[in-house]
KEDRENBA-546476 format. One record per residue (C-alpha): residue number from 1; x, y, z. Coordinates in Angstrom, 1 decimal. Each point is the difference from the previous one (the first is absolute). Last residue first. Example, Ala and Ser with C-alpha at 12.3 -4.5 7.8 and 13.67 -1.06 7.14 Angstrom:
<atoms>
[2, [13.7, -1.1, 7.1]]
[1, [-1.4, -3.4, 0.7]]
</atoms>
This chain:
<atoms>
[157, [-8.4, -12.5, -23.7]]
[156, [4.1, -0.3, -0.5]]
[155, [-0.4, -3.5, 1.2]]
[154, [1.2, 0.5, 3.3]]
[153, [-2.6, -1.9, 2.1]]
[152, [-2.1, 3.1, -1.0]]
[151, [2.2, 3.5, -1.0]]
[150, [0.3, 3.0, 2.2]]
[149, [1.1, 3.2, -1.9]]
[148, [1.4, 2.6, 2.0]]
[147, [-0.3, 3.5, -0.7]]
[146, [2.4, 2.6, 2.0]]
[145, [-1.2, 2.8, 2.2]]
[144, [1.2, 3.0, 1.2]]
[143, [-0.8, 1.8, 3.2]]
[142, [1.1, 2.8, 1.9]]
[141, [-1.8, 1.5, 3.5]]
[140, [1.1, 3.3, 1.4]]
[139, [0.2, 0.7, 4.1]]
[138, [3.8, -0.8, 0.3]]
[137, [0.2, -2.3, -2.7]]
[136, [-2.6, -3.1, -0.5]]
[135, [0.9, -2.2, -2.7]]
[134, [-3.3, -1.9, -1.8]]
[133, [1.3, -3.3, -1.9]]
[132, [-2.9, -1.4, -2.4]]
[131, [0.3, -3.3, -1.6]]
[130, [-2.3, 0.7, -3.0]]
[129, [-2.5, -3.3, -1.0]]
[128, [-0.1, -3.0, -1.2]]
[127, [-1.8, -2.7, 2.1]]
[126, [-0.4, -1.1, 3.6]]
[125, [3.8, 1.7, 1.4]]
[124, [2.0, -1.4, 2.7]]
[123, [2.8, 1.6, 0.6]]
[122, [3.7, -0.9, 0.7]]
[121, [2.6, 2.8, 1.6]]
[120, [2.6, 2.2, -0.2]]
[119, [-0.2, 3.6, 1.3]]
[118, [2.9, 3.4, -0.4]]
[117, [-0.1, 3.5, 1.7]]
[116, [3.3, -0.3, 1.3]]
[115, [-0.8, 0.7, 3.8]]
[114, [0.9, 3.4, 1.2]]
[113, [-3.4, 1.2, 0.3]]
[112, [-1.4, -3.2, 1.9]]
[111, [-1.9, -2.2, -1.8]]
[110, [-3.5, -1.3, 0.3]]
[109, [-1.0, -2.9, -2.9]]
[108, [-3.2, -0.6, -0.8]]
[107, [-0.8, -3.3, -1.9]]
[106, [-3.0, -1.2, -2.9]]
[105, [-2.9, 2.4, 0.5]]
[104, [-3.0, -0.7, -2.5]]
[103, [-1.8, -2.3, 1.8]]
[102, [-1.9, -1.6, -2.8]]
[101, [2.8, 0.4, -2.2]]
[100, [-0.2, 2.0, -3.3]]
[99, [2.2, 3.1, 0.7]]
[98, [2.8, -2.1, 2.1]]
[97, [1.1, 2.2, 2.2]]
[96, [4.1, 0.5, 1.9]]
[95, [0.6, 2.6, 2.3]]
[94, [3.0, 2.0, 1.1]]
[93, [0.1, 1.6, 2.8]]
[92, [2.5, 2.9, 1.5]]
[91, [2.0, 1.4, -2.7]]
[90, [2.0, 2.9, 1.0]]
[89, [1.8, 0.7, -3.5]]
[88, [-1.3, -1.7, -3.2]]
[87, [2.5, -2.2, -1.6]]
[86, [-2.7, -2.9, -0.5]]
[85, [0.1, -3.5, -0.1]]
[84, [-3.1, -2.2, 0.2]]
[83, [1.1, -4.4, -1.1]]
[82, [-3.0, -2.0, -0.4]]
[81, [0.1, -3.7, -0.6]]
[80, [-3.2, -1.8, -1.0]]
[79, [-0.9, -3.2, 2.3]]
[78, [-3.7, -0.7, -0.4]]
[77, [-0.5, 1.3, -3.2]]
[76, [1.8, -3.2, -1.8]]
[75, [1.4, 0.9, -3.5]]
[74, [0.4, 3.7, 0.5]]
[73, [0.5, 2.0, -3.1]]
[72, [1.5, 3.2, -0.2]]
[71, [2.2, -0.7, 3.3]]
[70, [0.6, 2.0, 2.9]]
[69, [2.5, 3.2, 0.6]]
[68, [-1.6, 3.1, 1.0]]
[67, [1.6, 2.9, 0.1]]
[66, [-1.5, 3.2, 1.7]]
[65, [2.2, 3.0, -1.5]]
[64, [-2.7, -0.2, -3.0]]
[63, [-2.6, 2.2, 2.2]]
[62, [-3.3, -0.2, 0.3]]
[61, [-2.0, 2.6, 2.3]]
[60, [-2.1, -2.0, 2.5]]
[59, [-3.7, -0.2, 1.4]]
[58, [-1.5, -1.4, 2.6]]
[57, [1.4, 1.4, 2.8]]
[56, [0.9, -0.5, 3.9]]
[55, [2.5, -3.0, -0.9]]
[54, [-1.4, -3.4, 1.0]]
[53, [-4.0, 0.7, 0.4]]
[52, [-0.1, 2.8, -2.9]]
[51, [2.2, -2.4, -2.3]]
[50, [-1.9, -3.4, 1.1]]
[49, [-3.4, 2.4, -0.6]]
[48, [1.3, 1.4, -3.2]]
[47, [1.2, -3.7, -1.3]]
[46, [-3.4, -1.7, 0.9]]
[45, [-1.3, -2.9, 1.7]]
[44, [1.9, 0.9, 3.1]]
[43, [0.8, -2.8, 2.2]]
[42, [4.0, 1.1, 0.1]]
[41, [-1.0, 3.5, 0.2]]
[40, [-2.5, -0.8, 3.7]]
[39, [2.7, -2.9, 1.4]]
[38, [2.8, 2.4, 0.4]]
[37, [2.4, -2.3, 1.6]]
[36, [2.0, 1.0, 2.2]]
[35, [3.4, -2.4, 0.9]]
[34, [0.1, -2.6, 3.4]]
[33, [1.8, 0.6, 3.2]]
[32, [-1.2, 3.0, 0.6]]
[31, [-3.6, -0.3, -0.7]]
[30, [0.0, -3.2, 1.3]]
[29, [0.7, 1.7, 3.5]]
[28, [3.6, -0.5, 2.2]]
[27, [-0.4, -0.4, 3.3]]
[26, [-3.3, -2.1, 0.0]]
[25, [1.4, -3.7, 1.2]]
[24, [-0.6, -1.1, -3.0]]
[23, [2.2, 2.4, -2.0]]
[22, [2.9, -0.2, 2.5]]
[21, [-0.6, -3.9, -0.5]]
[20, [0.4, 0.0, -3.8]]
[19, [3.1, 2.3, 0.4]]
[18, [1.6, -1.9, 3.1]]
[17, [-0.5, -3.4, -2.5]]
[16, [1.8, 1.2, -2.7]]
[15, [2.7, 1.4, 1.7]]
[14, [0.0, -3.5, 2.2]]
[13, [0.3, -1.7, -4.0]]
[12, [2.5, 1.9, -0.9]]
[11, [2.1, -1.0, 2.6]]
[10, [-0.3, -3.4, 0.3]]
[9, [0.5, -0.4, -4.1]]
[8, [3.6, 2.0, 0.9]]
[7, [0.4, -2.2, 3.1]]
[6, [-0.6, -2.8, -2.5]]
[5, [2.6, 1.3, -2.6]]
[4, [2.4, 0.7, 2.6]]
[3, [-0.2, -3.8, 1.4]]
[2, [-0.1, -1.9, -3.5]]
[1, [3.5, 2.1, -0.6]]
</atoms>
């Protein structure tokens, strides 16, 4: 039993290590290898600049078919739960904003068409403020947003 789990550890381990060195040796580039990161909408000091940046637009019709599940009052803003849901048909991002943050853009998510159109995650947010989820579809941009109270040291403040 000790000798399959090691050859299992072995194993993983050269996998590992043929990856690291494929990347170091030049065949396979960062860029492959790691995820984009769209550094211009995540520094954006502004929602229609992160929007414009992210999606191609800055503006977006609202629509109640967006859900967004996270709580009234947060008692620590540095891990809030957000839940976006939406029925919509060929959804292929979903992003999350924080209206009051200094860097306004929270997550972007890229989906394929035939994923279920559905994100989980914490935030960090500096104060109270709407959590903003903007659905791109096809060409059209959807957003609806949801106020979240963010209390000091959880005193209800």
């Amino acid at each position: 039993m000790i000798d399959a789990k090691r050859r299992t550890l072995l194993k993983g381990s050269l996998a590992a290590g043929s990856v690291g060195a494929a990347i170091g040796a030049g065949l396979l580039t960062p860029q492959l290898a790691l995820a984009e990161w769209n550094e211009a909408a995540f520094t954006a000091k502004d929602i229609p600049t992160a929007m414009n940046d992210l999606l191609g637009g800055e503006s977006a019709e609202t629509s109640d078919k967006i859900k967004i599940k996270a709580p009234d009052i947060a008692e620590n803003g540095a891990v809030v739960p957000v839940t976006v849901e939406t029925d919509m048909e060929g959804v292929t991002s979903i992003a999350i904003i924080a209206s009051k943050n200094q860097t306004p853009l929270i997550a972007a998510f890229e989906l394929s068409e035939s994923a279920l159109p559905f994100v989980s995650t914490r935030i960090k947010m500096a104060e109270t403020a709407d959590v903003v989820a903007v659905v791109k579809s096809g060409d059209q941009l959807y957003q609806n947003a949801k106020s979240v109270k963010v209390t000091i040291g959880g005193c209800g403040g």
